[in-house]
Biopython code that builds the backbone (N, CA, C, O; Angstrom):
import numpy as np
from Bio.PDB.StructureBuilder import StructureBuilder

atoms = [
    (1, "UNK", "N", (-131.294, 3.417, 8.365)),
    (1, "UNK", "CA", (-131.475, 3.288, 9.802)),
    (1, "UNK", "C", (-132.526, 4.297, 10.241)),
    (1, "UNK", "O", (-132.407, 5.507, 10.051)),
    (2, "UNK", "N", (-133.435, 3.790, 10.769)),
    (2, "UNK", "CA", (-134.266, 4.677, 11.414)),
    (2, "UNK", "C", (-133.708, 5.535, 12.790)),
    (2, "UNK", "O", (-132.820, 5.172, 13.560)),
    (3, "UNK", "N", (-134.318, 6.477, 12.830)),
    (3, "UNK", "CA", (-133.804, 7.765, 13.831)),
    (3, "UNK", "C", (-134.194, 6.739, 15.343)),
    (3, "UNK", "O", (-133.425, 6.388, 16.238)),
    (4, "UNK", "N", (-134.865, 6.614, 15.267)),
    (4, "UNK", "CA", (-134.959, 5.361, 17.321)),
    (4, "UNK", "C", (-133.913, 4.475, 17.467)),
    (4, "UNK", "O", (-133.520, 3.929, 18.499)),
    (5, "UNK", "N", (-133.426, 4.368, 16.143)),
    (5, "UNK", "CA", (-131.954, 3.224, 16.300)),
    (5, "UNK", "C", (-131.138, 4.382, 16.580)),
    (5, "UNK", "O", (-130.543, 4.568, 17.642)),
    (6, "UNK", "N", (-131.137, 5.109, 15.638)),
    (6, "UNK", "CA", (-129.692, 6.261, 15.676)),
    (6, "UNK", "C", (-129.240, 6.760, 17.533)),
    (6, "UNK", "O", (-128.170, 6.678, 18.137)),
    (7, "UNK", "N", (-130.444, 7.205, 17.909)),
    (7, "UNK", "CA", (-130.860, 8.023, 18.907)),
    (7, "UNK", "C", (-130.050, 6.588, 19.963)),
    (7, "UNK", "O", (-129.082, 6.915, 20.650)),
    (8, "UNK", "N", (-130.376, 5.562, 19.992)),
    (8, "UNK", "CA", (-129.892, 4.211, 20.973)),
    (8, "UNK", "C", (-128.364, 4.128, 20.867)),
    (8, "UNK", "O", (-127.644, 4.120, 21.866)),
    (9, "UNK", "N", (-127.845, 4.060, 19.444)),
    (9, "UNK", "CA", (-126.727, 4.242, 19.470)),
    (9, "UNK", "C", (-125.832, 5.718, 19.938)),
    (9, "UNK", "O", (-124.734, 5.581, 20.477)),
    (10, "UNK", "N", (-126.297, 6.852, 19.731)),
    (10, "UNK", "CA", (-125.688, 7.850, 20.294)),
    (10, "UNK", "C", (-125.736, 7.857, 22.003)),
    (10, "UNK", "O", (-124.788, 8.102, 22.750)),
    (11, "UNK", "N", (-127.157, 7.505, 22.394)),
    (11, "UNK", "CA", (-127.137, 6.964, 23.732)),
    (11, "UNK", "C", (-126.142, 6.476, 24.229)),
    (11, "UNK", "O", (-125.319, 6.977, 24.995)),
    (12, "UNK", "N", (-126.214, 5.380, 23.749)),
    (12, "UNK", "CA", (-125.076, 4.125, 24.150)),
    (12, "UNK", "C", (-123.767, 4.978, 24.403)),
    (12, "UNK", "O", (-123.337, 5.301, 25.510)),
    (13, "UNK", "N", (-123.302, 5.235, 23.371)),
    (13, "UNK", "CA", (-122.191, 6.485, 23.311)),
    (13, "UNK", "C", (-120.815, 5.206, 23.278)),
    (13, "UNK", "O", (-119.844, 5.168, 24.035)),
    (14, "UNK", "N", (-121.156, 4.242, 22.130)),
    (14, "UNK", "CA", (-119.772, 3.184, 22.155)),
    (14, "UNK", "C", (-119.744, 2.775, 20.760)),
    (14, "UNK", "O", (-118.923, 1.997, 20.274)),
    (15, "UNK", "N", (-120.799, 3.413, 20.084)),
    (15, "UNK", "CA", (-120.025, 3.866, 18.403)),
    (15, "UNK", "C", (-120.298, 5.123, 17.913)),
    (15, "UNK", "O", (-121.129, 5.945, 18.298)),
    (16, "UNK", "N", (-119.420, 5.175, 16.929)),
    (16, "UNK", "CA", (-119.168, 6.324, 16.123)),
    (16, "UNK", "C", (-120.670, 6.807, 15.244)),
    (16, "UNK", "O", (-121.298, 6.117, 14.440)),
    (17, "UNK", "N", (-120.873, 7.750, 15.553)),
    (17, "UNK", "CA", (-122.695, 7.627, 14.604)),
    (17, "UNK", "C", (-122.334, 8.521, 13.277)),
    (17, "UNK", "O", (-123.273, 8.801, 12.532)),
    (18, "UNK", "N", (-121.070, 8.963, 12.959)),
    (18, "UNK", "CA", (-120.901, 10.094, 12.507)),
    (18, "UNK", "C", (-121.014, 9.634, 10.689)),
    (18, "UNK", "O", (-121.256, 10.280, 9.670)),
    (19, "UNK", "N", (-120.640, 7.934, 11.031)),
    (19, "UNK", "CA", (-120.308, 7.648, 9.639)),
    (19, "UNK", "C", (-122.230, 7.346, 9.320)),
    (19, "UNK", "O", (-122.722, 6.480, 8.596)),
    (20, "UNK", "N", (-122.566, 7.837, 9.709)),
    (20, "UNK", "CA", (-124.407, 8.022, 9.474)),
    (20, "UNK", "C", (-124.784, 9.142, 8.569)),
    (20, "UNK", "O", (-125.756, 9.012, 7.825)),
    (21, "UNK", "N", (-123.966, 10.407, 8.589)),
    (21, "UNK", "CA", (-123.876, 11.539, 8.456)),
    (21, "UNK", "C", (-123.180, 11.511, 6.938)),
    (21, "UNK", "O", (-122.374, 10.726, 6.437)),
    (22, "UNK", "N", (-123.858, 12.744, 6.407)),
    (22, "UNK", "CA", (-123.040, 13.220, 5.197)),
    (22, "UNK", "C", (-122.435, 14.838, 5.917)),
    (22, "UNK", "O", (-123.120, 15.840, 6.124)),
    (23, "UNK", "N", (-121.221, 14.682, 6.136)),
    (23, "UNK", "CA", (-120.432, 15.919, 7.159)),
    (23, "UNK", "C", (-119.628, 16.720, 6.027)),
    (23, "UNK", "O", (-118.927, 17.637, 6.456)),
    (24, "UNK", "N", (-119.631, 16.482, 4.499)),
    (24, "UNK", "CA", (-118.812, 17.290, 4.168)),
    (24, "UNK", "C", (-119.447, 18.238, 3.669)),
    (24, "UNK", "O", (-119.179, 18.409, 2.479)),
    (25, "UNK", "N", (-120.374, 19.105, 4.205)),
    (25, "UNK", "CA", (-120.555, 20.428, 3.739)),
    (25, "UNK", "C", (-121.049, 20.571, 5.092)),
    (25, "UNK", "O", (-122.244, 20.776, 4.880)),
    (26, "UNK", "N", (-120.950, 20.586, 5.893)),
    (26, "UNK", "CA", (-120.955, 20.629, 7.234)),
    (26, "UNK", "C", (-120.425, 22.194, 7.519)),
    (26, "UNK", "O", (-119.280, 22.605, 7.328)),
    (27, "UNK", "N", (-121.456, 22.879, 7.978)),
    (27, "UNK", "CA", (-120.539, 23.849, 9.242)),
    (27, "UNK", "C", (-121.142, 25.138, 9.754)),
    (27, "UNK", "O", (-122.085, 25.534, 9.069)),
    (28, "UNK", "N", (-120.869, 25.775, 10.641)),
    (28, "UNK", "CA", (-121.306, 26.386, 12.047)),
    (28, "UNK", "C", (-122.123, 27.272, 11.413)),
    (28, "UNK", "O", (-121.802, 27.636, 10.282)),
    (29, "UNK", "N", (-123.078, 27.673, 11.900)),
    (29, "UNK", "CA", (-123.692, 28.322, 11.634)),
    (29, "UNK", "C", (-123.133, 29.940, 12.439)),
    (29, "UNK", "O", (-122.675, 30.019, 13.579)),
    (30, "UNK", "N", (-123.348, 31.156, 11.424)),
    (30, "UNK", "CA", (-122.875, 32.685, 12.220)),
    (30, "UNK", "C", (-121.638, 32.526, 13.088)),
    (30, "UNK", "O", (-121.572, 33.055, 14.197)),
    (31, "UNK", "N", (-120.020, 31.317, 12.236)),
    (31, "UNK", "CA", (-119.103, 31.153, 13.360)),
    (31, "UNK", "C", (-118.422, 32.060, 12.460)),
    (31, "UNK", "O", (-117.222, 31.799, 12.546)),
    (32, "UNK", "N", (-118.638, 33.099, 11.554)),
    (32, "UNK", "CA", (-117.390, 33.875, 11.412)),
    (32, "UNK", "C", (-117.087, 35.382, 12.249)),
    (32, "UNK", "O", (-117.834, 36.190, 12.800)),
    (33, "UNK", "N", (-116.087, 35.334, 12.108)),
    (33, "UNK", "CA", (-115.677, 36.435, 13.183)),
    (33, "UNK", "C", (-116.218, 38.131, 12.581)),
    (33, "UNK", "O", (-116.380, 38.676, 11.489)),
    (34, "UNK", "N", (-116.371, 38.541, 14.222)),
    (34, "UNK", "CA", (-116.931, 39.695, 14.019)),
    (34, "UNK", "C", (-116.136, 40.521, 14.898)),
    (34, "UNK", "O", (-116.256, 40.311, 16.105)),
    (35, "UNK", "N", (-115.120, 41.680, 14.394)),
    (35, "UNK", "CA", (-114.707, 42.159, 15.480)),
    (35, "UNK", "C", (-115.242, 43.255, 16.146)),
    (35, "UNK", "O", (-115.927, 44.146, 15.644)),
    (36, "UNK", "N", (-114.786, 43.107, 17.657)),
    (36, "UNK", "CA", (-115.338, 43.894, 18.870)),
    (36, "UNK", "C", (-114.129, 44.725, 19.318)),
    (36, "UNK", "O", (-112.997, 44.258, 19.436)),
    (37, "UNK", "N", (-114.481, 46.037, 19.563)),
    (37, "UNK", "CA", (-112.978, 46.937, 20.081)),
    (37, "UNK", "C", (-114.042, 47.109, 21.578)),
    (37, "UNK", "O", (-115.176, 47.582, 21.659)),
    (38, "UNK", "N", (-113.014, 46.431, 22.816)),
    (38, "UNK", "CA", (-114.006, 47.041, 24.156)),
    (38, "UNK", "C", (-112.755, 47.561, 24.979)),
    (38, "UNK", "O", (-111.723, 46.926, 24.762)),
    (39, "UNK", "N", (-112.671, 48.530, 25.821)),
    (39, "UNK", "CA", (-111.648, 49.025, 26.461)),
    (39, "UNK", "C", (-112.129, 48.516, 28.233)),
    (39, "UNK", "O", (-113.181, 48.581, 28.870)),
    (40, "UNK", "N", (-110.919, 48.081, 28.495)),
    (40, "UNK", "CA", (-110.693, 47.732, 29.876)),
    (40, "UNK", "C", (-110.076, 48.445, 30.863)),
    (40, "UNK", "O", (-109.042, 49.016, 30.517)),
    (41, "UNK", "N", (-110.455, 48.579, 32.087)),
    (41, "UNK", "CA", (-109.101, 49.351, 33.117)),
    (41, "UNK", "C", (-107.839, 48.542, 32.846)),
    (41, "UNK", "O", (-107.906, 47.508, 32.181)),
    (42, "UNK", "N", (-106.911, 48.904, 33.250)),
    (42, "UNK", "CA", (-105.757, 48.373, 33.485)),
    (42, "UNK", "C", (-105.119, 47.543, 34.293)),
    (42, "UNK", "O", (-104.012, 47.069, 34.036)),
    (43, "UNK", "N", (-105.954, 47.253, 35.597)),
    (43, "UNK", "CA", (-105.731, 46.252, 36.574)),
    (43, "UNK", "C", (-107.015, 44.593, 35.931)),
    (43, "UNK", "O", (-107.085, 43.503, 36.497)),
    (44, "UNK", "N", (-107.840, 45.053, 34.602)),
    (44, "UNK", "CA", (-108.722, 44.290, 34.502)),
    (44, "UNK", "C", (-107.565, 43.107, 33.658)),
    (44, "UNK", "O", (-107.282, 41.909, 33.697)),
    (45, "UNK", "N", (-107.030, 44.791, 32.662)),
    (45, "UNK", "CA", (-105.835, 43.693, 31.802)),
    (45, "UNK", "C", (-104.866, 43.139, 32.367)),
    (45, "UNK", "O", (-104.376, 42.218, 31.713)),
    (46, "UNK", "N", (-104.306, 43.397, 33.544)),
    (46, "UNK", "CA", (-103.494, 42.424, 34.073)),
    (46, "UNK", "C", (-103.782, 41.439, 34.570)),
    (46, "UNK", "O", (-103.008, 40.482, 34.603)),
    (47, "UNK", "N", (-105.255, 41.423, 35.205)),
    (47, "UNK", "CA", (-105.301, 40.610, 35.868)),
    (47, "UNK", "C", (-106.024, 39.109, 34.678)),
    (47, "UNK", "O", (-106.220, 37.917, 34.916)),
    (48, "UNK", "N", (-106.212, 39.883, 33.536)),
    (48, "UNK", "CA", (-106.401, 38.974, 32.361)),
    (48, "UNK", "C", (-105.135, 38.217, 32.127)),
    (48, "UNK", "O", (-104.900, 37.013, 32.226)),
    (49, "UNK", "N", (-104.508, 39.055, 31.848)),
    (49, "UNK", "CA", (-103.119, 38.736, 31.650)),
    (49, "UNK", "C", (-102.195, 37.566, 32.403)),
    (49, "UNK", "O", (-101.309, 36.878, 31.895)),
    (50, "UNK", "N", (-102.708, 37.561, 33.833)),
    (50, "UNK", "CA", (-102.027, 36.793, 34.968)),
    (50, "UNK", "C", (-102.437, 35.154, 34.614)),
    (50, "UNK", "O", (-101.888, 34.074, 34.396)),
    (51, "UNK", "N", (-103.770, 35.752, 34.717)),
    (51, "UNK", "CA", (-104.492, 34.271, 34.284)),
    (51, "UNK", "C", (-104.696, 33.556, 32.674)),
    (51, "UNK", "O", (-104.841, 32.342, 32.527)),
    (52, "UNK", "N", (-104.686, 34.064, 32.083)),
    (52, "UNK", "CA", (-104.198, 33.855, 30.856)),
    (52, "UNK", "C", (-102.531, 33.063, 30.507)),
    (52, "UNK", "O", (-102.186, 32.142, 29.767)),
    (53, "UNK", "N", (-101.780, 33.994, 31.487)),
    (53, "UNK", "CA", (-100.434, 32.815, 31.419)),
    (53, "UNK", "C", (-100.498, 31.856, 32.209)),
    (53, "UNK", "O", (-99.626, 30.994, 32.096)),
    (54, "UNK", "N", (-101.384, 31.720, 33.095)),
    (54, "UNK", "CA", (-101.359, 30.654, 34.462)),
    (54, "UNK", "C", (-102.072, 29.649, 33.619)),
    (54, "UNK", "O", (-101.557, 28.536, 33.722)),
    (55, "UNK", "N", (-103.143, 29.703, 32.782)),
    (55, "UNK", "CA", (-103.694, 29.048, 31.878)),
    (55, "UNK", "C", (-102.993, 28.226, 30.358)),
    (55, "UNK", "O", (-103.244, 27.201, 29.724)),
    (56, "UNK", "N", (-102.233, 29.098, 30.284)),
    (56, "UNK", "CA", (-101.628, 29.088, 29.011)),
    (56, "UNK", "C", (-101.997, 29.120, 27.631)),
    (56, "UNK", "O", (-101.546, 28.437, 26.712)),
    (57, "UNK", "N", (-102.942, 30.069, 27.605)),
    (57, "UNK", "CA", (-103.537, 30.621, 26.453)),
    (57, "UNK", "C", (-103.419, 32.200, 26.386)),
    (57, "UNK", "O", (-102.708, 32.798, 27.194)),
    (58, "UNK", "N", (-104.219, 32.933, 25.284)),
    (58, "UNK", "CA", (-104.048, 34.065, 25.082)),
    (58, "UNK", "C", (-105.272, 34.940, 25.707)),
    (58, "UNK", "O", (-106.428, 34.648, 26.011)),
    (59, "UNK", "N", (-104.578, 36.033, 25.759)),
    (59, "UNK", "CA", (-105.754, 37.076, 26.592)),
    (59, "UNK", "C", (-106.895, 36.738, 26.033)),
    (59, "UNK", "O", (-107.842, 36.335, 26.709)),
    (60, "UNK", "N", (-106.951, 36.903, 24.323)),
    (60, "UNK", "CA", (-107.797, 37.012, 23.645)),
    (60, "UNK", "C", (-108.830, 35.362, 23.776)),
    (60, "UNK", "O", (-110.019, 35.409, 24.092)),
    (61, "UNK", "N", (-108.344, 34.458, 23.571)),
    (61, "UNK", "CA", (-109.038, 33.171, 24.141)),
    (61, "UNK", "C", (-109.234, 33.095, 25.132)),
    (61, "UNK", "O", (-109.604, 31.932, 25.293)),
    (62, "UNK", "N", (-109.248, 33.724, 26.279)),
    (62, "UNK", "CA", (-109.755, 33.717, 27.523)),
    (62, "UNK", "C", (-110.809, 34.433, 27.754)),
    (62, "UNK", "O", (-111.549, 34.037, 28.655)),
    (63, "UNK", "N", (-111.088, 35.388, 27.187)),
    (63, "UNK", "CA", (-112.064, 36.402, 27.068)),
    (63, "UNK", "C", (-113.035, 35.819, 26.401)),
    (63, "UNK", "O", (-114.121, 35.867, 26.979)),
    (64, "UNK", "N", (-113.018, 35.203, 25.227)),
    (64, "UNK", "CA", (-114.054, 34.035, 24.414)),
    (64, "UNK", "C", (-114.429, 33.477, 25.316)),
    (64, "UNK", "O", (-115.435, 33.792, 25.952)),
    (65, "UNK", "N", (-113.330, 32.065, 25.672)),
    (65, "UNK", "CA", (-113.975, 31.404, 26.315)),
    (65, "UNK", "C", (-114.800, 31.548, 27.706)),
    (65, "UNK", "O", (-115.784, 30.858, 27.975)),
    (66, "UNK", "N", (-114.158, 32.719, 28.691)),
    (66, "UNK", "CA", (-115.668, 32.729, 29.993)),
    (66, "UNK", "C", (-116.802, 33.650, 28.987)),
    (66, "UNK", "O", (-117.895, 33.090, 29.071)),
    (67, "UNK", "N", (-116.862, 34.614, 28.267)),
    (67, "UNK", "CA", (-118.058, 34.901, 27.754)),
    (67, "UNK", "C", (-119.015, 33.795, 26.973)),
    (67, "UNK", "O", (-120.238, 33.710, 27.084)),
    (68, "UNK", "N", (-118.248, 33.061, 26.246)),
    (68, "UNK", "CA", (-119.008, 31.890, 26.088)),
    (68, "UNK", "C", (-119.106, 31.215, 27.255)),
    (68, "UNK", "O", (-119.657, 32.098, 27.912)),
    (69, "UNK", "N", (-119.004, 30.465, 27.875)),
    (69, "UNK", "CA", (-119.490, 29.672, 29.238)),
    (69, "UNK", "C", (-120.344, 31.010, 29.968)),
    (69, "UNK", "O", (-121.104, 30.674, 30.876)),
    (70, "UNK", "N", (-120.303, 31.955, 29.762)),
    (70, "UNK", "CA", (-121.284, 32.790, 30.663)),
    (70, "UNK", "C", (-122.847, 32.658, 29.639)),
    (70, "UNK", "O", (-123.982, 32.706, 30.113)),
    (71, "UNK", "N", (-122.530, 32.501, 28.280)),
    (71, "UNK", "CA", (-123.803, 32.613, 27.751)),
    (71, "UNK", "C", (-124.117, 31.729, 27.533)),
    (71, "UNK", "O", (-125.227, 31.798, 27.004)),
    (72, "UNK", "N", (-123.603, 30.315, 27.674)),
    (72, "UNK", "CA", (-123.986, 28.721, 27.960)),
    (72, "UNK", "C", (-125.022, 29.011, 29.213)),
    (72, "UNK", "O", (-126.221, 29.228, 29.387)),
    (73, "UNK", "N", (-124.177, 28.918, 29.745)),
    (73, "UNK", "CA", (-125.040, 29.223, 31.500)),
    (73, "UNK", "C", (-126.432, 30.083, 31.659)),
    (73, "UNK", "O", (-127.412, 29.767, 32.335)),
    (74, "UNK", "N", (-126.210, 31.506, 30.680)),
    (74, "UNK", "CA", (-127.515, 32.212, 30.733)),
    (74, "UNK", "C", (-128.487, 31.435, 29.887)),
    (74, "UNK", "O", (-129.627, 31.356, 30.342)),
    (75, "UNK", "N", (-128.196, 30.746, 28.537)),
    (75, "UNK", "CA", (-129.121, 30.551, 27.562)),
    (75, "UNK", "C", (-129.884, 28.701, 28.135)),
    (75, "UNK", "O", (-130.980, 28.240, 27.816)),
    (76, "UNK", "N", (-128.689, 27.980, 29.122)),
    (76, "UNK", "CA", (-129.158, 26.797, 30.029)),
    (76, "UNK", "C", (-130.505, 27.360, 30.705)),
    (76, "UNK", "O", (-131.586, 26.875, 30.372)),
    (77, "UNK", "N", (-130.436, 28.259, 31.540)),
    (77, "UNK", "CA", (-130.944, 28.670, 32.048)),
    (77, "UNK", "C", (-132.384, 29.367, 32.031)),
    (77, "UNK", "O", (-133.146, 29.729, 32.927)),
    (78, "UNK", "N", (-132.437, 29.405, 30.531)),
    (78, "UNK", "CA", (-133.829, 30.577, 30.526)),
    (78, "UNK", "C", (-134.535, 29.222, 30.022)),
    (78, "UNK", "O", (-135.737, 29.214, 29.756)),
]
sb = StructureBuilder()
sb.init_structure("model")
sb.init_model(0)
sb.init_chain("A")
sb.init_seg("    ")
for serial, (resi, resn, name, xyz) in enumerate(atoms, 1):
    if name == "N":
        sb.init_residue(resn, " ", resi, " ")
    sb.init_atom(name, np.array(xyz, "f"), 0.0, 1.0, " ", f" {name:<3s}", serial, name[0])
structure = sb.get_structure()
């Protein structure tokens, strides 16, 4: 299949293009973890905390996820 077909069908977005793909060695590029020690006030962690259960996830996935959507947004952007 040529890539102008591929590209029509992902368009379309009403088949699967994936079986196009050889996916089994597939994977993220720089997704392994790196840990970060950052210290917070104490009204920052609660108020992590609040929303984190109102959410129902963990402090720690909440903190990922708006820093990621903040660097979606900056890297959209430039």
């Amino acid at each position: 299949m040529k890539l102008s077909g591929l590209d029509k069908k992902f368009d379309a977005g009403k088949e699967d293009i994936l079986q196009h793909f050889d996916v089994t060695r597939a994977h993220k590029v720089k997704a392994e973890p790196k840990r970060v020690n950052i210290d917070f006030p104490l009204w920052m962690v609660q108020a992590l905390d609040r929303e984190s259960t109102r959410l129902g996830v963990t402090r720690q996935s909440l903190i990922k996820l708006w820093l990621s959507e903040r660097l979606d947004d900056k890297n959209a952007s430039s």
